[in-house]
The first five atom37 places (N, CA, C, CB, O) and aatype in JSON, in Angstrom:
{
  "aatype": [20, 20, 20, 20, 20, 20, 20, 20, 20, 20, 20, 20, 20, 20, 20, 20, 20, 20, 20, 20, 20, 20, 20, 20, 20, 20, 20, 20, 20, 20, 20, 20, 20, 20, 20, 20, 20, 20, 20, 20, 20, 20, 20, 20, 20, 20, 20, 20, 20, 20, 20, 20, 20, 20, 20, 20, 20, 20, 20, 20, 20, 20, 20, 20, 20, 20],
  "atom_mask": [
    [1, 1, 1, 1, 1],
    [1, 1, 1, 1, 1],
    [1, 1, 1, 1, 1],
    [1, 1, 1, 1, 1],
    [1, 1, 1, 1, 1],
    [1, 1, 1, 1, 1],
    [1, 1, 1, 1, 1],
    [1, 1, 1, 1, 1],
    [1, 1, 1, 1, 1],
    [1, 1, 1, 1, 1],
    [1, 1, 1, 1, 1],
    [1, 1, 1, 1, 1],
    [1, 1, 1, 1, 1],
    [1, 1, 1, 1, 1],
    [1, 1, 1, 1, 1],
    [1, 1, 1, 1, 1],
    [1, 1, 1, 1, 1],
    [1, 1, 1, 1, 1],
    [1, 1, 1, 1, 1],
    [1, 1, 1, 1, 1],
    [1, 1, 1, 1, 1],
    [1, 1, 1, 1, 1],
    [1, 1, 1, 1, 1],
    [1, 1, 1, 1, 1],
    [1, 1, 1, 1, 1],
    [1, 1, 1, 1, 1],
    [1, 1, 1, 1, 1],
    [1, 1, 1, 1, 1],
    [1, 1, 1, 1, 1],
    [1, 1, 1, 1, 1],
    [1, 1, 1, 1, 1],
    [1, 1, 1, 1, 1],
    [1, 1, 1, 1, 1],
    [1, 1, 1, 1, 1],
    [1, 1, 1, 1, 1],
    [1, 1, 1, 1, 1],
    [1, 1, 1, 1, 1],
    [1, 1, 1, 1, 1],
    [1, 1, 1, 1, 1],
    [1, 1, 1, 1, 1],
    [1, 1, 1, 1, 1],
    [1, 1, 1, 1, 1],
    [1, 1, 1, 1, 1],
    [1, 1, 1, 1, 1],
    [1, 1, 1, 1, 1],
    [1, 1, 1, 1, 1],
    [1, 1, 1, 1, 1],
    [1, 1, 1, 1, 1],
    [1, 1, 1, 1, 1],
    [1, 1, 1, 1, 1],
    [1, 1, 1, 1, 1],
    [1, 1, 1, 1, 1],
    [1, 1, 1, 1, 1],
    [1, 1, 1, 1, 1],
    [1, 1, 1, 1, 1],
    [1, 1, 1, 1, 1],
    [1, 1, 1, 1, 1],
    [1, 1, 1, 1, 1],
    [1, 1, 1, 1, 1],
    [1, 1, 1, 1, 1],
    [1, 1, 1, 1, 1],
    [1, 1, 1, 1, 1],
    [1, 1, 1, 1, 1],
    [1, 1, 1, 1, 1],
    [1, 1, 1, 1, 1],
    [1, 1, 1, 1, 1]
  ],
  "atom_positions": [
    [[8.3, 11.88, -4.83], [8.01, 11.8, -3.41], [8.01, 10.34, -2.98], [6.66, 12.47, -3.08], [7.65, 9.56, -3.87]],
    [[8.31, 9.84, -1.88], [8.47, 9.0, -1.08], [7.58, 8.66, -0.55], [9.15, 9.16, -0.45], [6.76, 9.58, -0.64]],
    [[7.03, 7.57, 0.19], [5.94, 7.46, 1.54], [5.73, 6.63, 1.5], [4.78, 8.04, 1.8], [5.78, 5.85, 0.55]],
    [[5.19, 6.39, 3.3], [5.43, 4.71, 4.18], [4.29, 5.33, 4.59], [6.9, 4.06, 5.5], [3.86, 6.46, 4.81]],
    [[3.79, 3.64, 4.61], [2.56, 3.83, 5.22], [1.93, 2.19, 6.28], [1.51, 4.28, 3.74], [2.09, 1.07, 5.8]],
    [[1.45, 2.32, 7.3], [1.79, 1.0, 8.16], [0.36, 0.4, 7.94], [2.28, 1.25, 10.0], [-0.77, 0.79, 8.23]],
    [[0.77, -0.54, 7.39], [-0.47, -1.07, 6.86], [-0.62, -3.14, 8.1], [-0.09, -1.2, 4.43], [0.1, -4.13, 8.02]],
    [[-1.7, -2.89, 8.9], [-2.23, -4.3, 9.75], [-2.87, -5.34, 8.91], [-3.39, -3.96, 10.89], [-3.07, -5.11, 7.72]],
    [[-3.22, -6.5, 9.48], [-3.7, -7.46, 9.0], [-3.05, -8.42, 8.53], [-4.33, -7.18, 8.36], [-3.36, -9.53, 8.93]],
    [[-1.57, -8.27, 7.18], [-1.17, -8.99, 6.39], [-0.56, -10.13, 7.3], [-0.35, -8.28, 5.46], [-0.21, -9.95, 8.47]],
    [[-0.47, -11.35, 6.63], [-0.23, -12.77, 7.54], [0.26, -13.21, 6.69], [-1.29, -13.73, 8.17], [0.62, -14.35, 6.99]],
    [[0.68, -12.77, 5.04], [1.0, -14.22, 4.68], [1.62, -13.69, 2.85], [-0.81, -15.55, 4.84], [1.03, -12.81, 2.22]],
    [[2.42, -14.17, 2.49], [2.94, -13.3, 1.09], [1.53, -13.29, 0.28], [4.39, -14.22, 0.02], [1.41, -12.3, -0.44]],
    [[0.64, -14.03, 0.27], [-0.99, -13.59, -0.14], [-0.91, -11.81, -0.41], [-2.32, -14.03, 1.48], [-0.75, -11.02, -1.34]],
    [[-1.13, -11.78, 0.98], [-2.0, -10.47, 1.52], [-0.44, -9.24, 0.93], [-2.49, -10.59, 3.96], [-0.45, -8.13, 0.39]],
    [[0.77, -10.23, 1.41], [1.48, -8.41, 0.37], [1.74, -8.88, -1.12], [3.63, -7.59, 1.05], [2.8, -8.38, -1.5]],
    [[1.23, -9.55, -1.97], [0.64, -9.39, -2.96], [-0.24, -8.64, -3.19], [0.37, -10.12, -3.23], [0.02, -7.7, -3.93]],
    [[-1.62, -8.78, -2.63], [-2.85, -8.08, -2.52], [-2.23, -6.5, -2.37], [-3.84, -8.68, -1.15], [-2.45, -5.65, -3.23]],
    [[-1.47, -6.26, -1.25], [-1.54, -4.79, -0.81], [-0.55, -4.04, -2.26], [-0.68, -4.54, 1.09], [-0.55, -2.93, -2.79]],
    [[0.17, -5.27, -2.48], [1.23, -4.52, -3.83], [0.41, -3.89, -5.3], [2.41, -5.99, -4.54], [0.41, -2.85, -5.97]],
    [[-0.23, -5.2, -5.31], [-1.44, -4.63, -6.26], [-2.17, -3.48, -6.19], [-2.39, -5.39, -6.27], [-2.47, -2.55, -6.93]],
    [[-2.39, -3.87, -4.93], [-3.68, -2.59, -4.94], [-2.76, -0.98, -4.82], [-5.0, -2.81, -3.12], [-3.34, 0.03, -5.21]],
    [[-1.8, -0.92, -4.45], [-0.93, 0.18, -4.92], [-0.65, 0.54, -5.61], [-0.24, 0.33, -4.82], [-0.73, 1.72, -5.94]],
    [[0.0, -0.73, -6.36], [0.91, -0.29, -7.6], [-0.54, 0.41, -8.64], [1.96, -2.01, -8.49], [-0.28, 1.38, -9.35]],
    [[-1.98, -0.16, -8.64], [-2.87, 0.55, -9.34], [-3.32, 1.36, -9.12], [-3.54, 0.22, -9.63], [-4.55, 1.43, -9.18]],
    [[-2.57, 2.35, -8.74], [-2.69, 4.03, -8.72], [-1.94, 4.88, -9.54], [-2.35, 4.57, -7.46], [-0.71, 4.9, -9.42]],
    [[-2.6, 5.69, -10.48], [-2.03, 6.09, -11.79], [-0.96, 6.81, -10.76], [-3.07, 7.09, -13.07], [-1.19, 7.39, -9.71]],
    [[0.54, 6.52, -11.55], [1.67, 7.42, -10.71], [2.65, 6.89, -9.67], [0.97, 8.43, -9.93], [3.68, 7.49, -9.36]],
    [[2.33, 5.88, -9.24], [2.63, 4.88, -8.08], [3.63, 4.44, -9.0], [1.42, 3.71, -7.44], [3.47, 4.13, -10.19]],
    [[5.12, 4.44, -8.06], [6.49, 3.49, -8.6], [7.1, 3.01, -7.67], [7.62, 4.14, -9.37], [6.86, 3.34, -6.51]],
    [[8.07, 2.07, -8.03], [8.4, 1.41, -6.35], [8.17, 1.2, -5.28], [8.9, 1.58, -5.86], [8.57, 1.75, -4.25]],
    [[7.22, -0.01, -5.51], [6.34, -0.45, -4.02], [7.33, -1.28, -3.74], [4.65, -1.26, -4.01], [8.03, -1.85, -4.58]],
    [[7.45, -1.42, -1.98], [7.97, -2.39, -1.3], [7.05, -2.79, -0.24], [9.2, -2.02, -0.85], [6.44, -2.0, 0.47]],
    [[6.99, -4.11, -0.16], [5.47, -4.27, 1.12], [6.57, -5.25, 1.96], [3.35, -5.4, 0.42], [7.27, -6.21, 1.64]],
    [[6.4, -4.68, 2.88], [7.66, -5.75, 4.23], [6.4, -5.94, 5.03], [9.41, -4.67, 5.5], [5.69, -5.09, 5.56]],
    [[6.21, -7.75, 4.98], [5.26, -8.57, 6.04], [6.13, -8.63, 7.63], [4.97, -10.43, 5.34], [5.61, -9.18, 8.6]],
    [[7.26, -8.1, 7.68], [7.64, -8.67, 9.09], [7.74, -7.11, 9.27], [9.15, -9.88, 9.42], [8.83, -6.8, 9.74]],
    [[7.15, -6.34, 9.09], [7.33, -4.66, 9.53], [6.1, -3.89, 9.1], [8.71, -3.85, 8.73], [5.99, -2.69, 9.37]],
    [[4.96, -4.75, 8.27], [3.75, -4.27, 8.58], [4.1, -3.0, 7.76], [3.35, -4.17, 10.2], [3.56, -2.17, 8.49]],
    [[4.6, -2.32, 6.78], [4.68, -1.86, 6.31], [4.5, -1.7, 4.57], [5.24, -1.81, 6.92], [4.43, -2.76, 3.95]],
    [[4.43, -0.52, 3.86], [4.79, -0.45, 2.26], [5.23, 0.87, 2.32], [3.53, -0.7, 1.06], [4.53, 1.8, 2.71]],
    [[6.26, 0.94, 1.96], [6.51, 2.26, 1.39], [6.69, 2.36, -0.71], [8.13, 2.7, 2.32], [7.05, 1.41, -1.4]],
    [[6.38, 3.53, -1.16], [6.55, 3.38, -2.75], [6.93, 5.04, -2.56], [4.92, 2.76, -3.95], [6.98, 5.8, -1.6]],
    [[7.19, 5.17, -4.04], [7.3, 7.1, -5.09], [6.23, 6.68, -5.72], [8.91, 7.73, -6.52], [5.69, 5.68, -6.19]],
    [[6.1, 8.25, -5.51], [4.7, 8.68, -6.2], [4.99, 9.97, -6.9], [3.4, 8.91, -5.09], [6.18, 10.24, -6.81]],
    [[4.36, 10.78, -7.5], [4.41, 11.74, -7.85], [3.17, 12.69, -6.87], [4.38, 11.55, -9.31], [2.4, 12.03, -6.17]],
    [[3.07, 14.0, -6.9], [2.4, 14.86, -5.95], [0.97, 14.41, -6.18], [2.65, 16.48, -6.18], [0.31, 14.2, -5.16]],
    [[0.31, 14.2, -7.46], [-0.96, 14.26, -7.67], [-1.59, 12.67, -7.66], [-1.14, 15.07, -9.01], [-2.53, 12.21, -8.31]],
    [[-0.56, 11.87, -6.46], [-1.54, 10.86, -6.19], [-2.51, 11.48, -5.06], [-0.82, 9.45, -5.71], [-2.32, 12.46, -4.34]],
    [[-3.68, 10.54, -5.15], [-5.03, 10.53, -4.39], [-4.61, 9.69, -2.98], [-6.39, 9.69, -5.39], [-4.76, 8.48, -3.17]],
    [[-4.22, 9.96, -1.87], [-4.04, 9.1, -0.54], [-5.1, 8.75, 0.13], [-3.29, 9.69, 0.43], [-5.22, 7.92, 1.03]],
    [[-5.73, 9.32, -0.27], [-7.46, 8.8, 0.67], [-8.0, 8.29, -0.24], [-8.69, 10.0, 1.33], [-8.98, 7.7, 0.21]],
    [[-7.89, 8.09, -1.78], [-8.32, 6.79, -2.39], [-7.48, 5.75, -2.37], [-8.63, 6.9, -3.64], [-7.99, 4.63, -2.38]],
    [[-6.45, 5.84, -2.34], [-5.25, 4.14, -1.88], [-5.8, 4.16, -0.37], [-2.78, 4.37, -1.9], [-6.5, 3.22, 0.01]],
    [[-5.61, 4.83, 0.18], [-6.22, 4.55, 1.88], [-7.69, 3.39, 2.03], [-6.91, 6.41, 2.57], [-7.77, 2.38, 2.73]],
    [[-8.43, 3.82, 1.36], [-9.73, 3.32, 0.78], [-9.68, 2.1, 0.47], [-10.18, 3.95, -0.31], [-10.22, 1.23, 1.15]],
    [[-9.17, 1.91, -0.36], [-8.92, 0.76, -1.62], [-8.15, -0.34, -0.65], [-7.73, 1.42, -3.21], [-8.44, -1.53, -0.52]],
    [[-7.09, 0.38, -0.03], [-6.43, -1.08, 1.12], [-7.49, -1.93, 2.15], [-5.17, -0.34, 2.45], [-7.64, -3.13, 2.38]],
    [[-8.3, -0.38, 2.78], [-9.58, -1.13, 3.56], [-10.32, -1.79, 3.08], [-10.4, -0.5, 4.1], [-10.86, -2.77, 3.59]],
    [[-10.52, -1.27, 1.8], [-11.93, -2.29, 0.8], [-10.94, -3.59, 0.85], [-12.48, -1.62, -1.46], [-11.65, -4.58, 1.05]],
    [[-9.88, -3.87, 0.77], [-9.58, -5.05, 0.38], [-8.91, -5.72, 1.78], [-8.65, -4.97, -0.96], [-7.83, -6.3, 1.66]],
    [[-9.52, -5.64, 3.05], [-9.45, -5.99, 3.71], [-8.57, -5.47, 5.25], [-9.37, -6.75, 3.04], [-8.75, -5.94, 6.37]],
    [[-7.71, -4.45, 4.89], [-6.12, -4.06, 6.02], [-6.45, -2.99, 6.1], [-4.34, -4.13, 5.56], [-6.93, -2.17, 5.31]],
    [[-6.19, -3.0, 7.13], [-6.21, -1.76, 8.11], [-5.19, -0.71, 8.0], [-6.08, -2.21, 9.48], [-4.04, -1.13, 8.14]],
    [[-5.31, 0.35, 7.8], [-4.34, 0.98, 7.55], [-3.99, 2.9, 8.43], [-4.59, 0.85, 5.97], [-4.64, 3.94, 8.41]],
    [[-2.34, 2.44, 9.25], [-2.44, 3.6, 10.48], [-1.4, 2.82, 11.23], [-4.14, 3.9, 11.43], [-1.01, 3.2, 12.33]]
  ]
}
């Protein structure tokens, strides 16, 4: 499975570091792409990722995410 998700805040290759990380450490998570000029990440996942714990985990670490 596929999925984009519009993630606010990021300003600076910092912050899509930060958001890459904090993705890519979700058991199952493959091919993250974080685009700072589109406010975006999309990655593959497999079905039995948790989205309201990556949802979580982006806010704990600062971005808004929607």
């Amino acid at each position: 499975m596929e999925s984009n998700i519009r993630i606010k805040g990021m300003s600076c290759q910092h912050c899509v570091m930060t958001v890459t990380k904090t993705i890519v450490s979700l058991e199952g998570v493959t091919d993250v792409k974080v685009s700072l000029e589109k406010g975006e990440a999309s990655f593959g996942h497999d079905s039995d990722i948790d989205m309201n714990d990556l949802l979580a985990k982006l806010e704990k670490a600062g971005f808004e995410v929607g």
